[in-house]
N, C-alpha and C positions, 0 to 999 in steps of 0.2 A: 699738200693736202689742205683744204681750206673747209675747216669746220664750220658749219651752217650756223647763221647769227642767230641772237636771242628774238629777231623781229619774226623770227620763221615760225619759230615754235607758240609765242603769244596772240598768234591766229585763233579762227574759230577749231576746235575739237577736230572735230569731220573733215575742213580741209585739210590741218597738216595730218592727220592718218593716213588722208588719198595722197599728199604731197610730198612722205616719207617714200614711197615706194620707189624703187631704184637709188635710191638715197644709200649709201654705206656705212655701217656700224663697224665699230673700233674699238679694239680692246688691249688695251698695253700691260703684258705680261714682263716679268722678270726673264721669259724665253724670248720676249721681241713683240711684234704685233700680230691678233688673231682679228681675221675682220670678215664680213660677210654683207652682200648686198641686201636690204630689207624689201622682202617680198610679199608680208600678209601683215595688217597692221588690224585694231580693233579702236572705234574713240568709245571713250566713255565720257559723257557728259557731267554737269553739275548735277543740282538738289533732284532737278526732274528726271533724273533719269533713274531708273528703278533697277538697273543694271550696277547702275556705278557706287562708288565705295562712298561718294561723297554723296550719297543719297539720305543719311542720316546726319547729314552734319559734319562738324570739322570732330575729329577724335585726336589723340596722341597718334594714331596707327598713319590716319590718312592723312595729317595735317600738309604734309608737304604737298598734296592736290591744291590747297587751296594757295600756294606762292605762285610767282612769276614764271614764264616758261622757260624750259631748260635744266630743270633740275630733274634729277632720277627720282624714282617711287619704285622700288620692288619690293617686292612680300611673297610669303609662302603659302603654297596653296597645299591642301593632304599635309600639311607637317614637312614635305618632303622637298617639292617644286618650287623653284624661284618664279616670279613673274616679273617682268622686267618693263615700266612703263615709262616713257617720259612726259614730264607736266607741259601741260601747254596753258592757255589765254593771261590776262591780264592776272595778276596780285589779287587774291577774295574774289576773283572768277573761277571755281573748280574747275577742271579738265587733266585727263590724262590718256595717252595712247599706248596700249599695250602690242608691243612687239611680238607677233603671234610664229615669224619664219623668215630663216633665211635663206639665201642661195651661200656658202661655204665660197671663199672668194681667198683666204689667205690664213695661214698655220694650219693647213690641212692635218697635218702630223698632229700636233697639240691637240687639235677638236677631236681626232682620232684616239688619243689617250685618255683626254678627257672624260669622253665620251663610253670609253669603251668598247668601243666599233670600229670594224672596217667596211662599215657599209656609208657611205657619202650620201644617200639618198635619208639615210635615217640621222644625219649630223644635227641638222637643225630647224627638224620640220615639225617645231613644234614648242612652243614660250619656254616650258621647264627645259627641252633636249638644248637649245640654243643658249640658256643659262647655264647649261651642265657644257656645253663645248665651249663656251667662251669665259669659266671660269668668274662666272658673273652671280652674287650673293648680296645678302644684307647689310656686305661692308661699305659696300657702295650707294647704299638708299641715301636721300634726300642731300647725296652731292651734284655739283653741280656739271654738263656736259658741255659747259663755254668756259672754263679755264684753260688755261696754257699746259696747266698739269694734271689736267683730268686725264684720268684712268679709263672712263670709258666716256665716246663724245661720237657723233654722228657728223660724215663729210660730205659734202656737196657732189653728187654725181657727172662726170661729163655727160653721161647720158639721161633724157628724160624718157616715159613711159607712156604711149599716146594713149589717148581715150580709148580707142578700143580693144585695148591691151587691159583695162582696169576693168577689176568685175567688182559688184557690190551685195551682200548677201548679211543674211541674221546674225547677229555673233552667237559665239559656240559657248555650250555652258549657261546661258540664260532664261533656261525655263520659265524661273520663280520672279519674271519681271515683267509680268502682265502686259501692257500693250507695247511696250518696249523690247520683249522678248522678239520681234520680227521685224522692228527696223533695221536698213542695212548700212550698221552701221561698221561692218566687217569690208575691208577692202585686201584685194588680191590681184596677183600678175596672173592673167589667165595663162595657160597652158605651164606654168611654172612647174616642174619636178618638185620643188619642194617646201608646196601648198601644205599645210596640214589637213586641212577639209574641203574639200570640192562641195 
């Protein structure tokens, strides 16, 4: 498995979102590994962007937007949802890409208890559902996914995703961010089963 270098992730925003896709997420349990191909991705920008967390500035909450790329950023959304993003561009360039779905690829069983389902199509279609199958929480925030021992880390696909395979669309949930609410800044595997929004 050859885990994606720190040069991937300190990209612009928006590339690596589109550049994530077909890309494989990885999660090493005390049962072994749970991993899942990444198939809908969201970028969120720096200050300008009226979406993103780092739109008011650096906080204790979001500090880790503003480090080098490669490190985790989750948080909860309703009290209840993990959202699971990783940091991308340079050091004091905010950026982060939130993992919105997977395609389920390996510990089918595990995401299944996890989860609480025997439905495959509802494992991980969806940022909280894909935190809740892969065992993924705020123990993990602002670690990092290029150590040797990281817990959870993103691997290099043999397969790429052609262009006409990648759709681009508003991200979800951004009513309240004025002309920002309708850029597409949402990328996804067309025809994927396990889109969370079409």
């Amino acid at each position: 498995m050859q885990k994606l270098k720190k040069y991937f992730f300190e990209r612009k925003t928006a590339v690596v979102a589109k550049e994530l896709l077909g890309q494989i997420l990885v999660r090493k349990t005390e049962k072994g590994l749970i991993s899942g191909i990444i198939i809908e991705t969201e970028a969120y920008l720096g200050k300008e962007d009226l979406a993103s967390h780092a739109n008011r500035g650096k906080t204790p909450r979001n500090q880790i937007m503003f480090a080098e790329g490669g490190f985790w950023y989750i948080y909860l959304i309703y009290g209840i949802h993990h959202c699971l993003n990783i940091v991308t561009e340079k050091n004091n360039r905010p950026g982060a890409v939130l993992i919105r779905a997977l395609e389920p690829l390996r510990g089918l069983k595990e995401m299944k208890i996890n989860r609480q389902t025997e439905n495959i199509k509802n494992l991980t279609n969806g940022p909280g559902k894909l935190c809740q199958a892969l065992k993924i929480d705020r123990r993990l925030n602002q670690t990092s996914a290029l150590n040797a021992d990281s817990e959870l880390f993103i691997v290099q696909s043999k397969i790429s995703i052609p262009e006409n395979k990648i759709k681009k669309a508003p991200r979800i949930g951004v009513d309240y961010a004025g002309i920002w609410k309708d850029k597409p800044l949402r990328f996804y595997i067309k025809d994927n089963l396990f889109v969370s929004k079409r």
